[in-house]
mmCIF file of the N, C-alpha and C atoms, coordinates in Angstrom:
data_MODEL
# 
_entry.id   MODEL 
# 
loop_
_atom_site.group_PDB 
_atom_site.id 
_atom_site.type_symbol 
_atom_site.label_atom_id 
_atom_site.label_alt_id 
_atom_site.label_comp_id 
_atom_site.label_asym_id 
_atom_site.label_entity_id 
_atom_site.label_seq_id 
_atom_site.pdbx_PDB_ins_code 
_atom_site.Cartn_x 
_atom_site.Cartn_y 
_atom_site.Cartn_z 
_atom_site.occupancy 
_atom_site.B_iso_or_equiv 
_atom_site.pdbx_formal_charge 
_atom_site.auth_seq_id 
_atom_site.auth_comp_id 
_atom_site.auth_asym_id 
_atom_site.auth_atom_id 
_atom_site.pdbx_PDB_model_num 
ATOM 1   N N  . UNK A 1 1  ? 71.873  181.022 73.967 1.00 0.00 ? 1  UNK A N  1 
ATOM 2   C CA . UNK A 1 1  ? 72.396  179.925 74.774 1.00 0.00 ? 1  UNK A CA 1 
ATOM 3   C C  . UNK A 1 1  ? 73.631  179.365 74.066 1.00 0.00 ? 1  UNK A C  1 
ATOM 4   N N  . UNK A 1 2  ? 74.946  179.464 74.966 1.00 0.00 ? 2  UNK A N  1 
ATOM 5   C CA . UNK A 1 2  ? 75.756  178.658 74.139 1.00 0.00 ? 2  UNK A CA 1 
ATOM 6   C C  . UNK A 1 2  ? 75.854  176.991 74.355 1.00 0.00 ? 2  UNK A C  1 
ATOM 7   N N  . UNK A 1 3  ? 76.816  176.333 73.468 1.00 0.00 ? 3  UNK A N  1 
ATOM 8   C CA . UNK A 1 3  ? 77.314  174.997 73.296 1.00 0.00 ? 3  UNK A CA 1 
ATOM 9   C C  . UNK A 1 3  ? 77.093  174.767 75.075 1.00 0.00 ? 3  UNK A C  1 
ATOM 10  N N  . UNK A 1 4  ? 77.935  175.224 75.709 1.00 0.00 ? 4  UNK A N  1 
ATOM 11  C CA . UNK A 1 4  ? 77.975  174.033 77.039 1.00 0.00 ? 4  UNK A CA 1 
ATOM 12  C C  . UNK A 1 4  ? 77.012  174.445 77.982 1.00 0.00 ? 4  UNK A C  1 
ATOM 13  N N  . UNK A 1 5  ? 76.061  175.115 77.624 1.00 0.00 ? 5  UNK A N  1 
ATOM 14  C CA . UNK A 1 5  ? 74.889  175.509 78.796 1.00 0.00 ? 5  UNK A CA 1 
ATOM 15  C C  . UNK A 1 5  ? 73.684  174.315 78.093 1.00 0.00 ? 5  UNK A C  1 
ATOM 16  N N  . UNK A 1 6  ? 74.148  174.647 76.525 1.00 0.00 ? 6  UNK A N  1 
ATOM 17  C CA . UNK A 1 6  ? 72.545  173.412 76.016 1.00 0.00 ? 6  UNK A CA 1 
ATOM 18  C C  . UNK A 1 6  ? 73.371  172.018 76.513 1.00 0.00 ? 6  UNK A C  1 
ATOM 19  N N  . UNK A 1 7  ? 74.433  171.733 76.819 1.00 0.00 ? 7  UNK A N  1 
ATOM 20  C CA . UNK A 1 7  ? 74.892  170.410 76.836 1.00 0.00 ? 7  UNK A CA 1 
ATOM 21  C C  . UNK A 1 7  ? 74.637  169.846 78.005 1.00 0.00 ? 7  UNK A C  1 
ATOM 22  N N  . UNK A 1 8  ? 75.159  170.644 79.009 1.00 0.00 ? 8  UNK A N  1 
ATOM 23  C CA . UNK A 1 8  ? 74.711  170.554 80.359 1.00 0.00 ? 8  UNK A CA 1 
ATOM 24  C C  . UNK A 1 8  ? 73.323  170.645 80.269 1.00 0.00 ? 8  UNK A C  1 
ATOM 25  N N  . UNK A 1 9  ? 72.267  170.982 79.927 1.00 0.00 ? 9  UNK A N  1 
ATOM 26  C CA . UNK A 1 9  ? 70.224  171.221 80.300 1.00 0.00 ? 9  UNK A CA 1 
ATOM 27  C C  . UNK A 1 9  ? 70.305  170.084 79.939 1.00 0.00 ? 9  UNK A C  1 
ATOM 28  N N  . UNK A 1 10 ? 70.852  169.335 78.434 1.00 0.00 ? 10 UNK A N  1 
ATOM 29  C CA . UNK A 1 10 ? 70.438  168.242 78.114 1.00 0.00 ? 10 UNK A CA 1 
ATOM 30  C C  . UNK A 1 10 ? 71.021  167.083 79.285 1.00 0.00 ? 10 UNK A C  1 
ATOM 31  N N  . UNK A 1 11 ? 71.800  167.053 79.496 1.00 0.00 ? 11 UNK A N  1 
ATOM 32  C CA . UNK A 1 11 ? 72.638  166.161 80.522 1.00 0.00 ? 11 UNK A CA 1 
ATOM 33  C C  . UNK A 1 11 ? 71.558  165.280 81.342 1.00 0.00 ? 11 UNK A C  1 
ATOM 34  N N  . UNK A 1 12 ? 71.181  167.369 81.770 1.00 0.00 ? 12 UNK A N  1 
ATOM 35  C CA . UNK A 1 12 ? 70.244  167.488 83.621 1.00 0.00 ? 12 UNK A CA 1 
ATOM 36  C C  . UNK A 1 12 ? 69.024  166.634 82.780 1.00 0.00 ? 12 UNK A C  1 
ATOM 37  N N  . UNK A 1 13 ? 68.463  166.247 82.328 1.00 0.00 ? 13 UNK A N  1 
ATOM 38  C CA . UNK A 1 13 ? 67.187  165.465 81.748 1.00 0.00 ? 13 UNK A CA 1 
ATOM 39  C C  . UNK A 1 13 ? 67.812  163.896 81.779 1.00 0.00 ? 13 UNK A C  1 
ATOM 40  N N  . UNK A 1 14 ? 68.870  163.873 81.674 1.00 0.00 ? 14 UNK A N  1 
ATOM 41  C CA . UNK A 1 14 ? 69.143  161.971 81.728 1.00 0.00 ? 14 UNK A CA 1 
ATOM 42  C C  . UNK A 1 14 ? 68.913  161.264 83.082 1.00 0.00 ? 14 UNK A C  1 
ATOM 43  N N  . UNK A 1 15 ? 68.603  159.924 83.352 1.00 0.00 ? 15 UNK A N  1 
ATOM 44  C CA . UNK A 1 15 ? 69.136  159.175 84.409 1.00 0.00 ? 15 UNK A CA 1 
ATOM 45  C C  . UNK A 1 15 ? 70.507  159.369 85.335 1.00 0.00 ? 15 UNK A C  1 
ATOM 46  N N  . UNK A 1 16 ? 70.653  159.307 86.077 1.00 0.00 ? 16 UNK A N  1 
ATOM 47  C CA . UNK A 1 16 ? 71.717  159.400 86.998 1.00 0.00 ? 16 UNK A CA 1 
ATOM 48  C C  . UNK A 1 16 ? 72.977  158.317 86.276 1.00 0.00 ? 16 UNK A C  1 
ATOM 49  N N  . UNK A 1 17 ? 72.964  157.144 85.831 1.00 0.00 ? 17 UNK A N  1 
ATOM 50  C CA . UNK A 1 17 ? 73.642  156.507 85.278 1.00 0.00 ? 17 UNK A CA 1 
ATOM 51  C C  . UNK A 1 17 ? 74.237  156.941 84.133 1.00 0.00 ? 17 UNK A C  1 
ATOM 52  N N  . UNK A 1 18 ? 73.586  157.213 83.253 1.00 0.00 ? 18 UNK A N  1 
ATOM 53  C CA . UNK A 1 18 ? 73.867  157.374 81.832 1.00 0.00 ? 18 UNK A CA 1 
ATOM 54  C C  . UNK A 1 18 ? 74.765  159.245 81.983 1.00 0.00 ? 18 UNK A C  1 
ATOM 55  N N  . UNK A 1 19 ? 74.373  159.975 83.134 1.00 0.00 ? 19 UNK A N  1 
ATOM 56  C CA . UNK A 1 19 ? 75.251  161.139 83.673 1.00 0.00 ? 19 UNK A CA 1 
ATOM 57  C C  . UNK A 1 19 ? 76.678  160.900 83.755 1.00 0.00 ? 19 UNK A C  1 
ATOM 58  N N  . UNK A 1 20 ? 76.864  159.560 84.416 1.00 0.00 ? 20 UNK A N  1 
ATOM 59  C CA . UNK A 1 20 ? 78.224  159.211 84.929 1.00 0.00 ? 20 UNK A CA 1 
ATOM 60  C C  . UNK A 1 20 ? 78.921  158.853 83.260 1.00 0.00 ? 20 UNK A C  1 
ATOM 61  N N  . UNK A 1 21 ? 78.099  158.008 82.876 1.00 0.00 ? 21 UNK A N  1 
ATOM 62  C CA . UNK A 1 21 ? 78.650  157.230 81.690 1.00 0.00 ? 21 UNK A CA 1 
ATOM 63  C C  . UNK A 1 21 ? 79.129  158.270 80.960 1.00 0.00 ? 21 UNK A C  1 
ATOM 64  N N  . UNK A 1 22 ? 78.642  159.822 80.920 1.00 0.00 ? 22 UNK A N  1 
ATOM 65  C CA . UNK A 1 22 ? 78.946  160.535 79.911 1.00 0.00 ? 22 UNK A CA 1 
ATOM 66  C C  . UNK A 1 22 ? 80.236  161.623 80.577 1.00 0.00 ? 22 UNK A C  1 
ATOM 67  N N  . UNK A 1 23 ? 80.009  161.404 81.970 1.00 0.00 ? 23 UNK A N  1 
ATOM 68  C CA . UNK A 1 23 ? 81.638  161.725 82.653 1.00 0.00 ? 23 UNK A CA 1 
ATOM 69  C C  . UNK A 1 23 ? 82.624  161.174 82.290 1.00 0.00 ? 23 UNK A C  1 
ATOM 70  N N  . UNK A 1 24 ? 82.581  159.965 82.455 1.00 0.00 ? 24 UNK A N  1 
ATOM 71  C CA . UNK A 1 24 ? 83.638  159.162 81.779 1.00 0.00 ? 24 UNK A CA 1 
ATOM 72  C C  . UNK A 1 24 ? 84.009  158.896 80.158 1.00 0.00 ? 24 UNK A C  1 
ATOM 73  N N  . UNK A 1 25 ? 82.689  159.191 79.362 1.00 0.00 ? 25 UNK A N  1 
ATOM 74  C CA . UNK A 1 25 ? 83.616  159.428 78.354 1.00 0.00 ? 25 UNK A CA 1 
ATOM 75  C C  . UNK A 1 25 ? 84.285  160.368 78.175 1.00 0.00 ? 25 UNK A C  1 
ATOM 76  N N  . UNK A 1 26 ? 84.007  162.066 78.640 1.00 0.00 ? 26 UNK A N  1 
ATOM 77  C CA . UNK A 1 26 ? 84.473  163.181 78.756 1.00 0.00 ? 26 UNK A CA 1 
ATOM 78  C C  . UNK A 1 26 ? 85.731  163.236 79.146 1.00 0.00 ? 26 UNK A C  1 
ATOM 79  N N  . UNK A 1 27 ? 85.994  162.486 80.593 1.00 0.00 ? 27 UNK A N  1 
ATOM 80  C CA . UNK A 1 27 ? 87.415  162.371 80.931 1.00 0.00 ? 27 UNK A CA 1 
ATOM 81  C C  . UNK A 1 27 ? 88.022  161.674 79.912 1.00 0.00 ? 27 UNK A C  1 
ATOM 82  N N  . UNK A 1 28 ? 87.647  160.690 78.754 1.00 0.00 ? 28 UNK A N  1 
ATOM 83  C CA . UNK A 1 28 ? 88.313  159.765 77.919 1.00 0.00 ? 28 UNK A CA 1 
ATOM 84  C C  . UNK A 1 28 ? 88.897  160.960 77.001 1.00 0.00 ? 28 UNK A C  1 
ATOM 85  N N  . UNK A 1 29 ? 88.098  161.582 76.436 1.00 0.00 ? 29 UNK A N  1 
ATOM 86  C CA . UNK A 1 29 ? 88.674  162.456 75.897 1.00 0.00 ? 29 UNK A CA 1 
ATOM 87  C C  . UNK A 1 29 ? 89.304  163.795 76.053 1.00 0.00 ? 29 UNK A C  1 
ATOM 88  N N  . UNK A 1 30 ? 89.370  164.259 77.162 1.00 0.00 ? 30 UNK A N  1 
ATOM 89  C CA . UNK A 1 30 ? 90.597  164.891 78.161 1.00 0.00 ? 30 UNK A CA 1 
ATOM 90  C C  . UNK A 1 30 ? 91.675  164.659 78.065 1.00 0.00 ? 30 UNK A C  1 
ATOM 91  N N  . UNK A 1 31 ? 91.922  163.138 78.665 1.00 0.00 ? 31 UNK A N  1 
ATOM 92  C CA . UNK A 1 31 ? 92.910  162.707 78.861 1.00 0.00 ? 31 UNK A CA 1 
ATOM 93  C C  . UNK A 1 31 ? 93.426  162.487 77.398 1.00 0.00 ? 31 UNK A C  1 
ATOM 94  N N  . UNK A 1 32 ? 92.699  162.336 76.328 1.00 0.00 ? 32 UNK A N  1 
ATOM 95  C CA . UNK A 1 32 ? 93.169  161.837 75.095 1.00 0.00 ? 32 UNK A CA 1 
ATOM 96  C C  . UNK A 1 32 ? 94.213  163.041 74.169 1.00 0.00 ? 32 UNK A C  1 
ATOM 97  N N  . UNK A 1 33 ? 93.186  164.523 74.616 1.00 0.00 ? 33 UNK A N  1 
ATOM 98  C CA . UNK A 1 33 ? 93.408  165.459 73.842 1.00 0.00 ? 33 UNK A CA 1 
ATOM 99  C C  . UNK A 1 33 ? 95.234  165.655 74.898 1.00 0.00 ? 33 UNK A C  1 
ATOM 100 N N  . UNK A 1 34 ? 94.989  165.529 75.834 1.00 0.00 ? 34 UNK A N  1 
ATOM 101 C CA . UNK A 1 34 ? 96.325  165.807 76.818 1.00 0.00 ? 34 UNK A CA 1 
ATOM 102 C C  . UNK A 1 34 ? 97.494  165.362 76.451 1.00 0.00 ? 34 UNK A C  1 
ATOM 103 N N  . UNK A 1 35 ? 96.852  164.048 75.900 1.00 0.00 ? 35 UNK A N  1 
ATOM 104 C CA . UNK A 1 35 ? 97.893  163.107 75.590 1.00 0.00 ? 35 UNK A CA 1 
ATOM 105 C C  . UNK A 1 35 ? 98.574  163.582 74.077 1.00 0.00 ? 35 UNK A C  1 
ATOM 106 N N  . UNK A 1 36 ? 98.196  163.623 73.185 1.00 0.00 ? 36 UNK A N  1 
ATOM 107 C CA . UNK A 1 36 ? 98.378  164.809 71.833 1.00 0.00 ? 36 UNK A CA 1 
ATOM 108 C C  . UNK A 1 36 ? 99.099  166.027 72.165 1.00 0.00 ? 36 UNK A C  1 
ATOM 109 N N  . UNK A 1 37 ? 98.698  166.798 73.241 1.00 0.00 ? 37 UNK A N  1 
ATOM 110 C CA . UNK A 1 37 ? 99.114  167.813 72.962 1.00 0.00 ? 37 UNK A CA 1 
ATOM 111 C C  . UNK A 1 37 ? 100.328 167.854 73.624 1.00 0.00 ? 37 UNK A C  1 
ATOM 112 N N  . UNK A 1 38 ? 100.602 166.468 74.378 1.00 0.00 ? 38 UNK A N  1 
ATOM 113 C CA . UNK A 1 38 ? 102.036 167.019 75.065 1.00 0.00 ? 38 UNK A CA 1 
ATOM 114 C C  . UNK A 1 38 ? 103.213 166.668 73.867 1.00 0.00 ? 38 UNK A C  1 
ATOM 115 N N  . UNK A 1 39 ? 102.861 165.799 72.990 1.00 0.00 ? 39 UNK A N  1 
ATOM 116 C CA . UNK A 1 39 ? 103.883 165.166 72.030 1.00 0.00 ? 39 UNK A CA 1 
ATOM 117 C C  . UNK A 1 39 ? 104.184 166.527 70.990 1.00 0.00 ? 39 UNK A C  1 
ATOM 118 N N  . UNK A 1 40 ? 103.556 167.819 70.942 1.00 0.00 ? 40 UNK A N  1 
ATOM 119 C CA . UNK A 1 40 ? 104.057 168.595 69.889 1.00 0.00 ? 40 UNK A CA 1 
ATOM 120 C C  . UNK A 1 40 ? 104.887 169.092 69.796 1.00 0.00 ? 40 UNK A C  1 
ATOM 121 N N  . UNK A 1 41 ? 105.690 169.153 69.181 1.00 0.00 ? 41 UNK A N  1 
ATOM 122 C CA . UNK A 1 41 ? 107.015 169.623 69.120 1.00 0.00 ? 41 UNK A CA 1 
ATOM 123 C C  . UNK A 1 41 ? 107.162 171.312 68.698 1.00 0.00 ? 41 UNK A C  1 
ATOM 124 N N  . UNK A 1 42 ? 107.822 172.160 68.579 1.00 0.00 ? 42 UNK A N  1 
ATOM 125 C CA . UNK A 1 42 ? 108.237 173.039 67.768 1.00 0.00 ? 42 UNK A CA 1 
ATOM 126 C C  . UNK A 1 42 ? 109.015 173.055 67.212 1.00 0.00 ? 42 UNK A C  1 
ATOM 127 N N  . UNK A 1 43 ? 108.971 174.010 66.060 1.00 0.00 ? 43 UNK A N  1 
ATOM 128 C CA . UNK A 1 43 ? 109.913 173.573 64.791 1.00 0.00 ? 43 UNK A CA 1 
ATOM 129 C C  . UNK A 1 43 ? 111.636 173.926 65.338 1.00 0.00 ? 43 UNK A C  1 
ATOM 130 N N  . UNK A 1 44 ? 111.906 174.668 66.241 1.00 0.00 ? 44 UNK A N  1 
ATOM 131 C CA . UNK A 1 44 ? 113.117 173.860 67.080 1.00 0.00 ? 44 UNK A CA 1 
ATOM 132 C C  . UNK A 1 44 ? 113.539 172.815 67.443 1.00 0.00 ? 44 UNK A C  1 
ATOM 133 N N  . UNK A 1 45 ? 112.488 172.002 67.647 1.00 0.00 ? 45 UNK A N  1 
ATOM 134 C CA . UNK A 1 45 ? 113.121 171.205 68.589 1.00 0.00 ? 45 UNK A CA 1 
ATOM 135 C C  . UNK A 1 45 ? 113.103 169.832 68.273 1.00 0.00 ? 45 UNK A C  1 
ATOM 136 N N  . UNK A 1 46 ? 112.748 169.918 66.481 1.00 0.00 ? 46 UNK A N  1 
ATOM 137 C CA . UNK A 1 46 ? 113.430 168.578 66.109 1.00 0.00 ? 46 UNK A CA 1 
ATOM 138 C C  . UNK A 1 46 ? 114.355 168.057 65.723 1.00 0.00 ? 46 UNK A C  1 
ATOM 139 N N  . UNK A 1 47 ? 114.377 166.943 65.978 1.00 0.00 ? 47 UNK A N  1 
ATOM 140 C CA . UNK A 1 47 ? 115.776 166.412 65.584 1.00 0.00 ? 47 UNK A CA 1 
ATOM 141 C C  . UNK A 1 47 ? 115.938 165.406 64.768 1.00 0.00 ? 47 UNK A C  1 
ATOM 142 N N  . UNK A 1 48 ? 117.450 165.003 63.978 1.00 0.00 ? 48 UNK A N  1 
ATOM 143 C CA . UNK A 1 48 ? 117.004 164.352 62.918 1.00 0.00 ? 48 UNK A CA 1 
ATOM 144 C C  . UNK A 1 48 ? 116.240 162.813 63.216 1.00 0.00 ? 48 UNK A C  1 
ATOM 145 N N  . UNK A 1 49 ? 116.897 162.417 63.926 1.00 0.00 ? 49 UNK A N  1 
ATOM 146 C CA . UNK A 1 49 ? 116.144 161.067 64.646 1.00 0.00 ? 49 UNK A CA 1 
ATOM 147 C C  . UNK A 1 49 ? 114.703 161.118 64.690 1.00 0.00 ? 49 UNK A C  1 
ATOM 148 N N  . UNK A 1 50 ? 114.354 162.096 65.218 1.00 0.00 ? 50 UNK A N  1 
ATOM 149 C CA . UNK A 1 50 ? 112.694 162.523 65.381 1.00 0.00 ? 50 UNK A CA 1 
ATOM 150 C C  . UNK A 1 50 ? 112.373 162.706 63.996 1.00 0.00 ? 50 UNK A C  1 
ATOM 151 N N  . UNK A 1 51 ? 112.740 163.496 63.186 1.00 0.00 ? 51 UNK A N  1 
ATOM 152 C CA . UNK A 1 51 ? 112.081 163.476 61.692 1.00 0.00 ? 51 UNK A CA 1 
ATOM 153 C C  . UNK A 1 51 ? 112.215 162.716 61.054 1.00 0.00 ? 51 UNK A C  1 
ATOM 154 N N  . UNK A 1 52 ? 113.247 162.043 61.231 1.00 0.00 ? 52 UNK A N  1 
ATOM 155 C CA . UNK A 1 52 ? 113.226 160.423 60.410 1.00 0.00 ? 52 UNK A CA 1 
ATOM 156 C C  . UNK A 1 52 ? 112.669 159.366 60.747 1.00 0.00 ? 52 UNK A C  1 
ATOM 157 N N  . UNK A 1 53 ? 111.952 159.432 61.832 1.00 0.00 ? 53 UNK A N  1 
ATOM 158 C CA . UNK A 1 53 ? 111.082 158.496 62.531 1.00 0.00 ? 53 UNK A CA 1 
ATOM 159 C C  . UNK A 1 53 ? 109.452 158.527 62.285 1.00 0.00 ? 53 UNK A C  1 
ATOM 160 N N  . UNK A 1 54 ? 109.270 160.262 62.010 1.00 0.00 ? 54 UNK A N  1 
ATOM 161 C CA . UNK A 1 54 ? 108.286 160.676 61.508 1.00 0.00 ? 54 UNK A CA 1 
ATOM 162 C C  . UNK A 1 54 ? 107.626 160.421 59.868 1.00 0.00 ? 54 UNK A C  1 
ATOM 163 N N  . UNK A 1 55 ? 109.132 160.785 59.711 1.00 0.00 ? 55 UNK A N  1 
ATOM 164 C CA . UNK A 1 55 ? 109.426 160.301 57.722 1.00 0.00 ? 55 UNK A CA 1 
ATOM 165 C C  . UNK A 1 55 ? 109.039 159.128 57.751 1.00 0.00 ? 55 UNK A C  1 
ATOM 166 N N  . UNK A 1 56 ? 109.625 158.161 58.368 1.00 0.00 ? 56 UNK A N  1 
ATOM 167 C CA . UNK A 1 56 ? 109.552 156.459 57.957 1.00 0.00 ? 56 UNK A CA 1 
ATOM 168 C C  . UNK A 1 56 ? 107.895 156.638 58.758 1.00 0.00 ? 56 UNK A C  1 
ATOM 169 N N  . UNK A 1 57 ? 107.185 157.441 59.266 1.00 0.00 ? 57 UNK A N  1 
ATOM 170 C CA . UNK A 1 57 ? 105.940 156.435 59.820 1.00 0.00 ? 57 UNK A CA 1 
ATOM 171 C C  . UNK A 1 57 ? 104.944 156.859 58.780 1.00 0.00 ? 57 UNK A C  1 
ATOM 172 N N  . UNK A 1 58 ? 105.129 158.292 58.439 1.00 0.00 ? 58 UNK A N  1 
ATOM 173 C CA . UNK A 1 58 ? 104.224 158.654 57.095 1.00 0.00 ? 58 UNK A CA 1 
ATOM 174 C C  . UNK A 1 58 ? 103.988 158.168 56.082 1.00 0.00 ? 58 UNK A C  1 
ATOM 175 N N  . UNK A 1 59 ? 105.506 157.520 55.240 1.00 0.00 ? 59 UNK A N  1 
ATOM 176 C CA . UNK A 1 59 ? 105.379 156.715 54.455 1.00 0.00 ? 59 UNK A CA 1 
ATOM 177 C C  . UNK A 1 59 ? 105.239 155.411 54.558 1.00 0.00 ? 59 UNK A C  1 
ATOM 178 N N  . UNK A 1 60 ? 105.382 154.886 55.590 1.00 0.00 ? 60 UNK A N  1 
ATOM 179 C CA . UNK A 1 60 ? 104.429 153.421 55.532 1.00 0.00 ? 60 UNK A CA 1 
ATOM 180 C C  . UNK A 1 60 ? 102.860 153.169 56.265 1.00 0.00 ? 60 UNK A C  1 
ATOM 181 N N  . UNK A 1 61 ? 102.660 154.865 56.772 1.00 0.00 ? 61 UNK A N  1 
ATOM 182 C CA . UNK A 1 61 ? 101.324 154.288 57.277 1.00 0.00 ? 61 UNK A CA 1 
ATOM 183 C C  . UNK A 1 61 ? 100.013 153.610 55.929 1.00 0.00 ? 61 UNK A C  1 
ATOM 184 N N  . UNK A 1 62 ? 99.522  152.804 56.509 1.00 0.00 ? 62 UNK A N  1 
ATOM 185 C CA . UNK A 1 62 ? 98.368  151.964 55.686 1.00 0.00 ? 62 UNK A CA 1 
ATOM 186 C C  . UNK A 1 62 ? 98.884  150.762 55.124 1.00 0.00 ? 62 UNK A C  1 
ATOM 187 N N  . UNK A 1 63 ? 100.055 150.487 55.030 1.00 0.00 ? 63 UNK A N  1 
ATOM 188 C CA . UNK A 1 63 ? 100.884 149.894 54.283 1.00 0.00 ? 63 UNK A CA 1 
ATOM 189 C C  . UNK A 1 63 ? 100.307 148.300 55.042 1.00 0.00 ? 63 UNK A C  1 
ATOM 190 N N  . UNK A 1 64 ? 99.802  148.242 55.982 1.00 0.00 ? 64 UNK A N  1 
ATOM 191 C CA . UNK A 1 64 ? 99.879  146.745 56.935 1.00 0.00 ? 64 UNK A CA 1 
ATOM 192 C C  . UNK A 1 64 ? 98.245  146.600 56.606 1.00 0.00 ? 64 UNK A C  1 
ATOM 193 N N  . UNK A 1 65 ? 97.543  147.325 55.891 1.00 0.00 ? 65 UNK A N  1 
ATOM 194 C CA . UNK A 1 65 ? 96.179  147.028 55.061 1.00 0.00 ? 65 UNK A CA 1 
ATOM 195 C C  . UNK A 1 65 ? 96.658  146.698 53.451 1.00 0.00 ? 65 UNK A C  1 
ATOM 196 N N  . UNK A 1 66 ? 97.877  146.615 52.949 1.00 0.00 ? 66 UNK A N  1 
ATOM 197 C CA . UNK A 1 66 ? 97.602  146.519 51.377 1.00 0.00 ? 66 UNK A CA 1 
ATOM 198 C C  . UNK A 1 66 ? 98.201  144.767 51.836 1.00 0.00 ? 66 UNK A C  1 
ATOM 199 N N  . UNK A 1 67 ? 97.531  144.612 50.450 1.00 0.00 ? 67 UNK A N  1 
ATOM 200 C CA . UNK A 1 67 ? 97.842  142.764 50.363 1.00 0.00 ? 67 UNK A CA 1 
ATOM 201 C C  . UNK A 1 67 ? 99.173  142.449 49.401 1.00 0.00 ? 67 UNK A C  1 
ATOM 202 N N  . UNK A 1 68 ? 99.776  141.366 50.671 1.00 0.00 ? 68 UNK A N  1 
ATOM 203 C CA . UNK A 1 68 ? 101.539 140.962 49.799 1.00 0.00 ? 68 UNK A CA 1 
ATOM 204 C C  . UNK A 1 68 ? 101.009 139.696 48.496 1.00 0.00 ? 68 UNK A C  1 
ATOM 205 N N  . UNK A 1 69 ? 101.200 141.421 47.215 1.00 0.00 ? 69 UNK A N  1 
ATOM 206 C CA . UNK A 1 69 ? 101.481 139.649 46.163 1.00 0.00 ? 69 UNK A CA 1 
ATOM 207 C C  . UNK A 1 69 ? 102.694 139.591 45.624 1.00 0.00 ? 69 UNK A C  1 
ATOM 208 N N  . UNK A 1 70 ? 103.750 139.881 46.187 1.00 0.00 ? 70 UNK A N  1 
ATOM 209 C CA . UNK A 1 70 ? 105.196 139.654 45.591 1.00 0.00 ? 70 UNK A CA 1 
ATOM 210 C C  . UNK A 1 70 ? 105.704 138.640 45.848 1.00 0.00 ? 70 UNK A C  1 
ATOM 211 N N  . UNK A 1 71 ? 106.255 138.023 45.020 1.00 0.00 ? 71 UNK A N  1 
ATOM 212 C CA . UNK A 1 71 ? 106.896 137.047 44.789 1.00 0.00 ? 71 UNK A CA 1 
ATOM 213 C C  . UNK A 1 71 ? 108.729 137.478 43.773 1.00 0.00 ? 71 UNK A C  1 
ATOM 214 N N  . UNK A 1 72 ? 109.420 136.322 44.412 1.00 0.00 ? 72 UNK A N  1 
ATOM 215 C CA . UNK A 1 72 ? 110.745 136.536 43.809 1.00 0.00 ? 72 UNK A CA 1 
ATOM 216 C C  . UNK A 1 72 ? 110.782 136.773 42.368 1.00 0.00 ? 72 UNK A C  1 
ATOM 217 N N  . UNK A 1 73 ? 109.435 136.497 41.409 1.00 0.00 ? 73 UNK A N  1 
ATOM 218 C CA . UNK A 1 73 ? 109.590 136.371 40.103 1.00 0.00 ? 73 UNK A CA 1 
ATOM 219 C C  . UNK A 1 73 ? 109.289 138.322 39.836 1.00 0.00 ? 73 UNK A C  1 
ATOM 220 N N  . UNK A 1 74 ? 109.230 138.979 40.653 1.00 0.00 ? 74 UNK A N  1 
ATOM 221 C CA . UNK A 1 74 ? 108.690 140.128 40.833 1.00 0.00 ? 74 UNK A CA 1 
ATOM 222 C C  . UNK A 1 74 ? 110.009 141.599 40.684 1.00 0.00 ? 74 UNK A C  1 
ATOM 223 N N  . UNK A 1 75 ? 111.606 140.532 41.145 1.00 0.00 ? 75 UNK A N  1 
ATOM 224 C CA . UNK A 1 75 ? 112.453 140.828 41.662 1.00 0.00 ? 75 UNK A CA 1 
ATOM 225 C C  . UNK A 1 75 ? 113.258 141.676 40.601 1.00 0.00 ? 75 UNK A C  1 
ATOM 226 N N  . UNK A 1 76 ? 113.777 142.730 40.160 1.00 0.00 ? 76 UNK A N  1 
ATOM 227 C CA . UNK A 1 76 ? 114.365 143.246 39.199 1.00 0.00 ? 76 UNK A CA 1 
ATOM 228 C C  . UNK A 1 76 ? 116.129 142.935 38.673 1.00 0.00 ? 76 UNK A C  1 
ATOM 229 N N  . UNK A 1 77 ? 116.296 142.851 40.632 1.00 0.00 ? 77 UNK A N  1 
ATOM 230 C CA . UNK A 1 77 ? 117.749 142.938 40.488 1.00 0.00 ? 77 UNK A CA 1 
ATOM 231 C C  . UNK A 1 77 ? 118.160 141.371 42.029 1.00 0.00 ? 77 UNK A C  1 
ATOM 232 N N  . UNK A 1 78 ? 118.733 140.557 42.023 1.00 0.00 ? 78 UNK A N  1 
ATOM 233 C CA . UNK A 1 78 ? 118.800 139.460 42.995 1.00 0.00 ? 78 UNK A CA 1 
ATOM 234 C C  . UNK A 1 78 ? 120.466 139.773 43.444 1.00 0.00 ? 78 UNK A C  1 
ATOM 235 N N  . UNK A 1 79 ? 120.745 140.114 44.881 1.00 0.00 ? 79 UNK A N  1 
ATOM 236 C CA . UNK A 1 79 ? 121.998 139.462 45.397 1.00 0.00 ? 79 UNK A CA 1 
ATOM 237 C C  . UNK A 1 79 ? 121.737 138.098 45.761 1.00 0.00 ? 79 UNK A C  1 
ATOM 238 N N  . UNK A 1 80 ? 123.130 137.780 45.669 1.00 0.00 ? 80 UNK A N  1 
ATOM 239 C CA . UNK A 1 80 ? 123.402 136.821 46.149 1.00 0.00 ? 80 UNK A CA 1 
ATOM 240 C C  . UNK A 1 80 ? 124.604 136.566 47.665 1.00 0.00 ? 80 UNK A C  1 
# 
C-alpha cells in the first residue's frame, strides 16, 4: 500500500467535518508550495538587483530577534 492510498483509508474513517477541515488544509499547502515555486529563478536570470536584495536579506535575517545594546559609547569612529 502506498503513502496516498493509506492516507485516503485513513481520511474515509473520519467525520464528515474534520474531511473538509483536512481539504482545506491540503489546499493551504498547494497553494503554498505554488507560491515558492513560482519565485525560482534560474541561474540566468538573475540580476544584480535581485542578488543584492537576496544578499542584504540573508545577512540580516534573525537580526530583528537579537537585542539593541549599543550605545554611542560603543562608537569607534563619530562624524560629525
Amino acid at each position: 500500500m502506498n503513502y496516498a492510498q493509506s492516507i485516503v483509508d485513513r481520511i474515509a474513517t473520519l467525520p464528515p467535518e474534520k474531511q473538509v477541515e483536512i481539504l482545506d488544509f491540503v489546499e493551504f499547502i498547494a497553494a503554498r508550495h505554488r507560491e515558492a515555486s513560482e519565485h525560482v529563478l534560474e541561474p540566468g536570470e538573475w540580476t544584480d538587483s535581485t542578488f543584492s536584495e537576496l544578499s542584504m536579506h540573508q545577512a540580516l535575517r534573525g537580526i530583528e530577534h537579537e537585542p539593541f545594546n549599543y550605545t554611542s559609547l560603543d562608537l569607534k569612529e563619530r562624524w560629525l
